[in-house]
C-alpha positions, 0 to 999 in steps of 0.5 A, spaced: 220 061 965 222 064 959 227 071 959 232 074 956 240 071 958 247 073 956 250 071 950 257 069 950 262 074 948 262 069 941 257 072 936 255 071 929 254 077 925 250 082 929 244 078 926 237 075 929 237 067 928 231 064 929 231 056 932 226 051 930 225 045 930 226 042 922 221 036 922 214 041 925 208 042 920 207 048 924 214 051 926 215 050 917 208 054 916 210 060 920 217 060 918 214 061 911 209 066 914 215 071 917 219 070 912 216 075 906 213 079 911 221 081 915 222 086 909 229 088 913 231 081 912 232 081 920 231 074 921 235 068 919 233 061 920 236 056 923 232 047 924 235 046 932 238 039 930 242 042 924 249 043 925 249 050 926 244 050 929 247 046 934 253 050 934 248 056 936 246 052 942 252 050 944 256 057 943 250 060 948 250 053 953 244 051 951 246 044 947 247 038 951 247 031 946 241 028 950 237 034 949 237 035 941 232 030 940 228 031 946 221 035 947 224 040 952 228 043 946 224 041 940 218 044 943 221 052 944 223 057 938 229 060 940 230 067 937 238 069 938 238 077 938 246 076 937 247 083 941 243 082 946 241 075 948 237 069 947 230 068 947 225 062 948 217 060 948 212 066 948 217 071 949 221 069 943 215 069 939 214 076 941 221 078 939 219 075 932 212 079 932 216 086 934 220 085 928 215 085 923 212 092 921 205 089 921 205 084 926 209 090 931 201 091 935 201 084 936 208 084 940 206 090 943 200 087 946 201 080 947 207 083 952 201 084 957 199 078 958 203 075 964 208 070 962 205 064 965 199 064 961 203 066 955 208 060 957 203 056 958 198 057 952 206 056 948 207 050 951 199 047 950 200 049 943 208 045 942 205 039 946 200 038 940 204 041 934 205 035 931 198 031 931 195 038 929 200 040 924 204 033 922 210 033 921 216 034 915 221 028 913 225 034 910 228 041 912 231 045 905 231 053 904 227 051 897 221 050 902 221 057 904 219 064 901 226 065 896 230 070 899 230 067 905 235 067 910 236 059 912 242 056 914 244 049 916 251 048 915 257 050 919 
C-alpha cells in the first residue's frame, strides 16, 4: 500500500527528489516530460541504483542490497518530499502531477480514485514497463531537457 511516511531527521536541502529506475524506456520518458513542464524547478531527478540515489534510500530505511536490483524497488518511483515524507506508486505520481501547473487537475482528480485501483493500474503498468517501452544501457543528465536537476553521485 502506498502512503506517506516519516522521514529521518537528515534531509537534503528542502528539495522534492523524484526516484526512478535508470534503465526503464518509460520512466526516461517521463522524466523528460516533467522536466520542462516544472518551471519552479521543484523536482530533482535521481536513477534508484545511482549511488545517491541509494543514499536516499538508505537515509529513509528504504535500501537493502538484495533490494536495489530487484522489481520490488525498481518497479515503484518514489518521490521524497524532504519536508514531509516519502512516497511511492500511484501516490508518488500524484505528488508529481500536483507540482506541474498544467498537469495540477489531474493529481487532483486521480486522488479520487481508491488507492487499490490506482495501485493496481501502477503496478500492471511497472510489470509491463520494460517490454512496452524497452530499456536504456545508460542514464546521463545529457538525456534530459538542459537545466534538469539530475544527480547521481554523492
Amino acid at each position: 500500500m502506498t502512503e506517506k511516511h516519516s522521514l529521518k531527521s537528515q534531509d537534503v536541502s528542502g528539495k522534492k527528489w523524484v526516484l526512478f529506475d535508470g534503465s526503464c524506456g518509460l520512466c526516461h520518458w517521463s522524466v523528460r516530460f516533467i522536466a520542462p513542464k516544472d518551471h519552479s524547478k521543484n523536482c530533482c531527478f535521481v536513477p534508484l541504483n545511482s549511488p545517491f540515489g541509494i543514499q536516499l534510500l538508505k537515509e529513509r530505511g528504504l535500501y537493502f542490497p538484495k533490494d536495489i536490483n530487484s522489481d520490488h524497488l525498481l518497479n515503484s518511483v518514489i518521490f521524497i518530499d524532504s519536508n514531509k515524507g516519502y512516497y511511492t506508486k500511484s501516490e508518488a505520481v500524484i505528488k508529481i502531477l500536483k507540482l506541474l501547473p498544467s498537469w495540477h487537475f489531474l493529481g487532483v482528480i486521480m486522488k479520487f480514485i481508491p488507492i487499490k485501483i490506482r495501485d493496481f493500474c501502477y503496478d500492471y503498468t511497472a510489470k509491463n514497463r520494460l517490454k512496452w517501452f524497452g530499456t536504456k544501457q545508460s542514464c546521463s543528465p545529457s538525456d534530459f531537457p538542459k537545466n534538469t536537476c539530475f544527480k547521481t553521485d554523492i
